[in-house]
Phi, psi and omega in degrees: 000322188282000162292298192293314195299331213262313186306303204280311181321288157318345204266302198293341163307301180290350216220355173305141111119334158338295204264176199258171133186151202293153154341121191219140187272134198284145179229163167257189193293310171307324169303307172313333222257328188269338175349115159245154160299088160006098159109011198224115166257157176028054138268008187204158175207129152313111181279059151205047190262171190287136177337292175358287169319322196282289174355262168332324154325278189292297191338293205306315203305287214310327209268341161262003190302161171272328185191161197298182197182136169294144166288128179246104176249123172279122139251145199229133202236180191305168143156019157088229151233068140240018167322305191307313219272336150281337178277334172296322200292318182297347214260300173310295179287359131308326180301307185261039171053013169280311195326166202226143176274112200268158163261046099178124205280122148266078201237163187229142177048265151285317156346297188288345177285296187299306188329299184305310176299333182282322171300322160319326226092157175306331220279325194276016172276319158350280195278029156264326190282334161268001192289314210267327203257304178249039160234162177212209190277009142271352162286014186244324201188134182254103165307173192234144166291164189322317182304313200270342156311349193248336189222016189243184176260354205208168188286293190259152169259108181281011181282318157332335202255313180325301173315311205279340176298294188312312191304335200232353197234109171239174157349290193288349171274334160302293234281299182330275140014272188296339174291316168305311168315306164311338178269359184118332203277170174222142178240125189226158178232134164257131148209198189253119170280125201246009116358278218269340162064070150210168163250173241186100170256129283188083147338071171295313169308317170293341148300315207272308236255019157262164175244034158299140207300301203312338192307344177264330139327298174275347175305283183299353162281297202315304164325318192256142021291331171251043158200046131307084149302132223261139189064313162292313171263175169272175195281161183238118175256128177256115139334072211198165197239138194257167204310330171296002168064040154293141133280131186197159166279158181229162170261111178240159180211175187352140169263030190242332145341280178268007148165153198267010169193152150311029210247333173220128185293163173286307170338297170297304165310313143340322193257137180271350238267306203312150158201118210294130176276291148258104184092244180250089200285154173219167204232114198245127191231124154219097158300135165286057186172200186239149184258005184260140157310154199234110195300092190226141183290145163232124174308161191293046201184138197301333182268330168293316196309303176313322140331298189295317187292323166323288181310349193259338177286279203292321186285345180292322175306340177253350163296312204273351178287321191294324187283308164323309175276159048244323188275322182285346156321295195308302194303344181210052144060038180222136157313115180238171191164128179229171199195139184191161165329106181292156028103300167284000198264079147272029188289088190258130161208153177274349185268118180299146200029049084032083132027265178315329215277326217248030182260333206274317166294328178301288180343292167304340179289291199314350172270337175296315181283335161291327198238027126080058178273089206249119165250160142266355193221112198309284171345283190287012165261319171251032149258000161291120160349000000 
């Protein structure tokens, strides 16, 4: 993210008030608020919708499981392409026959990329290891030359990562997807509606298990829509129609906007409410980054500073999310637990998705996933060395 952030910045500073973007039909806020997709019901929730929602949520789980079971949850979180240090870790932590079939997979951003395969299983780990591993930054993104800088919305063209999601996200991994879904497990996506400046989590599994023509379509915008860094790609507009059945679009962009992993809605972390159906439920975080600050001199000028305070804004911010889930664990009895980029992971490069930078980070997950490298403790995980 401090990559992307260091690309964008100067370009988007420089460059406000420049660029274009069509017409758009105006809605007010109630209208956003009652906003559906077309042909797709109770697929989506506001995160920052009432305990409730969530509540009501797992009953449905409880009420499609083949048979009880503690919920076991993956989150998985932004970070760019340090996505590889989760497609490694999972790779490892298959390697050592533990890994557990979780009831339910979360992801942001990069995250969200990772999220189907990791919901899938060990067998779909092969394909998180080329997602990470043999691409590089025209698979991801094309800058756009002074023209196009002038008159488009986002610094760059996301239509490569628009390919490589279709190359990789077909039917038959939707058909996989909805079976799971049938059974209790849930696959959830986040990404930001920047209207409404909140997110929006995205039942991907209640998408795959419809049978609407559209459902592969819209499965693959929700991927590129939560790993849309704002300004660098352009927002990816959904369609949807308000209670007045208007049609009108919303605007989504990064779902890391509005917290950089899934793992407990705030509502829910607030509420005491949780009770585990049977045995212990657990909570699995494999952060894309590193959770210790990371000491680095900034240069006197202005875009370095700016930079630096942003990245220093978002990482605090998914540490104090990390303190949330770490405490609504203790308090309701669930198994907690993270992973996240060591310390010894010295590997520099200034070039975003860099080949070397990110076969070198697989690696190291898998060696963190094999050797089953775990915190339990927010603190003491970012006062270590």
């Amino acid at each position: 993210m401090r990559q992307l952030l260091t690309l964008l910045l100067p370009i988007s500073l420089a460059l406000s008030g420049c660029t274009t973007w069509p017409d758009r039909i105006p809605h007010t806020e109630a209208q956003a608020a009652m906003a559906q997709v077309p042909g797709f019901a109770s697929i989506r929730y506001w995160a920052d919708a009432p305990a409730a929602t969530f509540t009501m949520m797992r009953e449905d789980m409880a009420v499609d499981a083949t048979i009880a079971r503690p919920d076991t949850l993956l989150a998985l979180s932004g970070g760019a392409d340090d996505g590889a240090y989760a497609a490694g870790f999972l790779k490892g932590w298959s390697d050592t026959g533990d890994r557990p079939q979780f009831t339910l997979v979360s992801g942001v951003s990069t995250g969200a990329l990772i999220a189907p395969f990791a919901f899938l299983g060990s067998d779909h780990d092969d394909k998180l290891r080329a997602f990470f591993t043999e691409i590089s930054r025209k698979d991801i993104y094309r800058q756009r030359g002074i023209v196009g800088l002038l008159t488009r919305p986002s610094a760059a063209d996301a239509n490569p990562l628009k390919l490589l999601i279709a190359q990789n996200i077909d039917s038959s991994l939707l058909d996989a997807i909805a079976i799971e879904h049938g059974r209790g497990r849930r696959l959830l996506v986040q990404t930001t509606n920047l209207d409404a400046a909140r997110g929006v989590i995205w039942d991907m599994g209640a998408i795959a298990q419809s049978t609407h023509p559209h459902r592969l379509e819209l499965f693959r915008e929700v991927l590129l829509a939560s790993a849309s860094v704002p300004g660098l790609f352009a927002p990816v507009m959904i369609e949807v129609t308000g209670s007045d059945e208007e049609r009108f679009s919303e605007m989504h962009v990064d779902g890391a906007t509005t917290a950089g992993f899934l793992a407990v809605p705030e509502s829910m972390a607030l509420s005491r409410d949780h009770k585990s159906r049977t045995g212990q439920d657990r909570i699995f975080v494999i952060m894309n980054g590193r959770l210790r600050p990371q000491y680095e001199l900034v240069e006197a000028s202005i875009f370095p500073i700016i930079t630096r305070a942003l990245s220093t804004v978002l990482s605090a911010h998914d540490r104090s999310i990390l303190v949330n889930v770490q405490n609504f664990a203790a308090n309701n009895d669930i198994g907690f637990a993270m992973s996240y980029i060591g310390a010894d992971f010295d590997f520099e490069t200034d070039e975003l998705f860099s080949q070397p930078y990110m076969n070198a980070l697989y690696d190291h997950g898998i060696e963190r996933g094999r050797a089953g490298d775990w915190s339990n403790s927010v603190d003491e995980a970012q006062n270590t060395p």
